[in-house]
C-alpha positions as CSV (number, residue, x, y, z in Angstrom):
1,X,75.4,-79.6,84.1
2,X,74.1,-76.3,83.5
3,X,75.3,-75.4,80.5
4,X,74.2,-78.8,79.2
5,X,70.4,-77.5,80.7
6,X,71.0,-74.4,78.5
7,X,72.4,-75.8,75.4
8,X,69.7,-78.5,74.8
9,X,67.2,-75.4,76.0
10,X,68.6,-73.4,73.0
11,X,68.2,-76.4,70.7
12,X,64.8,-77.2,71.6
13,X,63.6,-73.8,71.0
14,X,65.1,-73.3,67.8
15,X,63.4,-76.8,66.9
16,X,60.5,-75.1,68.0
17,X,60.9,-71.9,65.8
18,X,61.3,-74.0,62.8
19,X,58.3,-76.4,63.4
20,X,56.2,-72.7,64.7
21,X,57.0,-70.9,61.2
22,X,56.9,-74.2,58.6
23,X,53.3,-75.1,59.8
24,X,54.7,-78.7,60.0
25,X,54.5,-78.8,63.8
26,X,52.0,-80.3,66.2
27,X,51.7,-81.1,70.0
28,X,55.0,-83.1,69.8
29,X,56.8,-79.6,69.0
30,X,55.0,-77.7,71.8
31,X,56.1,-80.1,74.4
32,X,59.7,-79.5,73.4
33,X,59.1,-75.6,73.8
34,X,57.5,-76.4,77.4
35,X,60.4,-78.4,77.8
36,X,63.2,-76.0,77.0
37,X,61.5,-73.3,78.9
38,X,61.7,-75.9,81.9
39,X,65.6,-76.2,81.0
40,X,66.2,-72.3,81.2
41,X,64.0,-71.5,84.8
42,X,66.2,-74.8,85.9
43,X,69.5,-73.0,84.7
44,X,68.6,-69.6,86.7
45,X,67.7,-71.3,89.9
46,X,70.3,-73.3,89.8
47,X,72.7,-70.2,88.3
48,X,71.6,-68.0,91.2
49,X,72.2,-70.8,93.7
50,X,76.0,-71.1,93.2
């Protein structure tokens, strides 16, 4: 499961990147970077857990 967390974390912040540096984004793309930074503090509390 937390790899899963981390992939789509990557994923979404890449999205991000693209829609950041093509001018093409808007809120949509900002709630998939708060979104993927949610994923990755998930993925250490849960890493530092186990």
């Amino acid at each position: 499961m937390g790899n899963l967390l981390y992939l789509i974390a990557v994923i979404l912040i890449i999205i991000w990147a693209i829609g950041f540096f093509a001018y093409s984004a808007g809120a949509i793309i900002h709630i998939l970077l708060v979104i993927a930074v949610i994923a990755v503090i998930l993925r250490v509390i849960q890493g530092s857990r186990n």
